[in-house]
N, C-alpha and C positions, 0 to 999 in steps of 0.2 A: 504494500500500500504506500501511496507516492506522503511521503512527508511533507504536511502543512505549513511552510516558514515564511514569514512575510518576506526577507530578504531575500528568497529565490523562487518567488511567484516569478519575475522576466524570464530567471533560469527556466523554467517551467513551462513560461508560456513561449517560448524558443523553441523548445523539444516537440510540444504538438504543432508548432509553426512547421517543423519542417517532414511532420508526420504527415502533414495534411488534415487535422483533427479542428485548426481554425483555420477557413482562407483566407480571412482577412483582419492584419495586422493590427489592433488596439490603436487608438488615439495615445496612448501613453505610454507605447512599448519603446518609442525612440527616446524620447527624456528621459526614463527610468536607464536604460542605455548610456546616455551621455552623463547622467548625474544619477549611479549606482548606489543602493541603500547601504548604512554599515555595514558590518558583519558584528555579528552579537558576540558578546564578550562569553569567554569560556565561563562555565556554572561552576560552581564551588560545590560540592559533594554535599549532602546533608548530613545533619549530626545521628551520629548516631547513638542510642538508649544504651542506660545503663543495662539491660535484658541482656541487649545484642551482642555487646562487648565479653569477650574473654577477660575477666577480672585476673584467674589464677597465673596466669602468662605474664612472665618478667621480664622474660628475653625478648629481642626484637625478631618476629616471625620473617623465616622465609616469605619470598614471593610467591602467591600462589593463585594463577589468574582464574582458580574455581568459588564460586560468591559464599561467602558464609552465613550458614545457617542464622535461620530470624525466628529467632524464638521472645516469646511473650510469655507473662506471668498466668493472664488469665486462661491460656490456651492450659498452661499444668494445673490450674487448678478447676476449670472444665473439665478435662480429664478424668480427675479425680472424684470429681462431685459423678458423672456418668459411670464410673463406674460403682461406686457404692449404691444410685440410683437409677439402675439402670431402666425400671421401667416409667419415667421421668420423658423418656426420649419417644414414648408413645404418644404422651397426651397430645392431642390437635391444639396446634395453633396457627396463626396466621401470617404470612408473610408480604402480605400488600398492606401499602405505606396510604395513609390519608394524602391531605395535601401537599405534605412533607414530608420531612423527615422528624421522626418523635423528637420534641422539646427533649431537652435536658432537666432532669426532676427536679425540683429545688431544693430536698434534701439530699444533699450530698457533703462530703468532708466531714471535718471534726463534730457535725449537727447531726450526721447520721449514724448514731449508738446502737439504736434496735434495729431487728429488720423489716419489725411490722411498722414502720412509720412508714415504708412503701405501701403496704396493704397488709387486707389481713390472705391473701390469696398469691402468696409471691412468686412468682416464674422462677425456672433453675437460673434465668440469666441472674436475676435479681440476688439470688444467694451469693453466684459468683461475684458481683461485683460488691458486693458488701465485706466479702472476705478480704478481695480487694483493698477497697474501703478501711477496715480495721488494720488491713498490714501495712498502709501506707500513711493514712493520718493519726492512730492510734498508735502505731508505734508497736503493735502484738506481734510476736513471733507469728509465720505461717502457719505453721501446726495450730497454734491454738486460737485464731480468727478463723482458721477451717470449721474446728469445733466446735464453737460457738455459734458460727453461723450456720454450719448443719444441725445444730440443735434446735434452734430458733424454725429456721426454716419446716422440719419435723413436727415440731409444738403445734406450728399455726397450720400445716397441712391436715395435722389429725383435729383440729379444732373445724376445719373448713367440713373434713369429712362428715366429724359427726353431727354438724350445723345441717347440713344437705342430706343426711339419710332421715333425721327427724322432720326434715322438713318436708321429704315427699310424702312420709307416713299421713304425717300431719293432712297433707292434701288428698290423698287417696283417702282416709276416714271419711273426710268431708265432701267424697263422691265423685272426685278430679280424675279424671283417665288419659293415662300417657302413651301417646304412641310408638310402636316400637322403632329404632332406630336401627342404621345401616349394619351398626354391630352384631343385634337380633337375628336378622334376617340373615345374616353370614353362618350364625349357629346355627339357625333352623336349614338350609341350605346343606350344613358341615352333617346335622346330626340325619337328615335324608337321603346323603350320599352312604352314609355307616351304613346303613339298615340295607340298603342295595347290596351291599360290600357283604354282610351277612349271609343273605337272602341267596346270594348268588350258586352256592354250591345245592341246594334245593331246587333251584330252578334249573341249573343246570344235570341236578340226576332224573328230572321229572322229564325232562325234553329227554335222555338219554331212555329211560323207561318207555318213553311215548314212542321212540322210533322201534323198538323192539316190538312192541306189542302189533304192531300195525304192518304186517307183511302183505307185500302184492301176491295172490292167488290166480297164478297163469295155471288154464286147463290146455294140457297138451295133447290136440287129436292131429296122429302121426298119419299124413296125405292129404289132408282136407287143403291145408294151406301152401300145399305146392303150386309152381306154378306150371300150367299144361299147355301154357302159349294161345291159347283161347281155344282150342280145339274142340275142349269138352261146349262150349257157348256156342260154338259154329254147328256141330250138332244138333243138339236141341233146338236152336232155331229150325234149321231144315225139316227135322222133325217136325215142328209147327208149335211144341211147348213154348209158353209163355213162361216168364220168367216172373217168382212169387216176393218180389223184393218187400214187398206193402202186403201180408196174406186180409190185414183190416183193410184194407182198401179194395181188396180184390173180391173177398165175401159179401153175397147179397144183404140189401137191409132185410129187414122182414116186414112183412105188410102191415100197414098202418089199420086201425079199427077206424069204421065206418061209424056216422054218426045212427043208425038202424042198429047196429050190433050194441053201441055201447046203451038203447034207450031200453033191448031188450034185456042188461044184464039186470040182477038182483042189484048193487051196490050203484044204481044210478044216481040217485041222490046224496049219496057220500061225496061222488065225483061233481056233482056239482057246485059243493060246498066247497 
């Protein structure tokens, strides 16, 4: 991707000049020409954190043109908090920003002591940076701004829980009905496929029974179904025999009763009715 620098937009606009990309030359491609922008002064590196820095290193390191490692406090103690809570990493949250980017809390620094002065419902970031918080303005060892704030954090989770299980009871007494959720529906889904899973060597020995039981019944009459190349059909016609393919179609109806016969029988007025 072509780099964006004010001082060599001409350079730039040269290159597709002679690509053919524009045909026709700028009103200000020949002044920029004759009176050429500076060239920007070489950058000075940025500072870098005490994190990033090799503190134990006294000597002066070799050259070594591979970048070194960028590590952060909060990324080890993220870590840390995930793995003691690991199912932390499940809850849904959300990742689209309003119309910004989130303010900055007002309690922070030396003002921020507990961790429910964030809420009383604190996020795992929340923990982390409070630990943060304690080891940088408070002055507490690592280890023991960990424990604290994992303590704290614990307290108000099991407080939030049991706030929220009393409070749906609460509503369902009082006649409230909650719809089931995408999680629901994944168990009902998980516990439908088991029962298949089960099911299946049953179904599978009933279809193996089913094909046993059910055998084709060929009658073998040894000459009927050879073939005599119509010989035997050329025959019988000459003969003058008719061929009985339909014997229902080929047998007389039988005579229908007359209206005289049926007035003569006994049961005429049964037939009437």
């Amino acid at each position: 991707m072509v780099r964006r620098i004010a001082s060599q937009v001409h350079q730039q606009v040269s290159r597709l000049m002679r690509g053919d990309y524009i045909k026709r030359q700028p009103a200000w491609f020949q002044a920029v020409l004759d009176y050429p922008p500076l060239p920007l002064p070489p950058k000075a590196p940025p500072a870098r954190t005490q994190y990033d820095q090799h503190t134990k290193q006294t000597r002066p390191r070799k050259y070594d043109p591979k970048p070194l490692p960028v590590a952060y406090l909060e990324d080890k103690i993220r870590r840390q908090f995930f793995r003691d809570h690991p199912f932390e990493a499940f809850r849904p949250t959300t990742l689209v920003e309003a119309a910004g980017v989130e303010d900055i809390h007002p309690i922070r620094g030396e003002a921020w002591t507990r961790l429910r002065q964030r809420g009383r419902n604190p996020t795992p970031e929340d923990a982390v940076r409070f630990v943060l918080n304690l080891h940088e303005h408070h002055r507490k060892p690592l280890a023991e701004a960990y424990t604290t704030a994992v303590a704290q954090f614990r307290a108000l989770r099991s407080e939030h829980h049991v706030a929220t299980t009393f409070a749906v009871m609460e509503a369902e007494h009082l006649g409230a009905i909650f719809s089931r959720g995408e999680i629901e529906h994944g168990f009902e889904k998980e516990k439908k496929g088991l029962v298949t899973f089960e099911r299946r060597e049953e179904l599978d020995e009933g279809a193996i029974a089913a094909r046993k039981r059910w055998k084709a019944v060929v009658e073998r009459n040894d000459g009927v179904k050879q073939w005599t190349k119509g010989e035997e059909y050329v025959r019988l016609w000459k003969e003058g025999v008719r061929p009985t393919y339909a014997p229902v179609l080929t047998k007389p109806l039988p005579a229908q009763p007359t209206t005289e016969d049926v007035a003569k029988s006994a049961n005429f007025m049964q037939i009437r009715r």
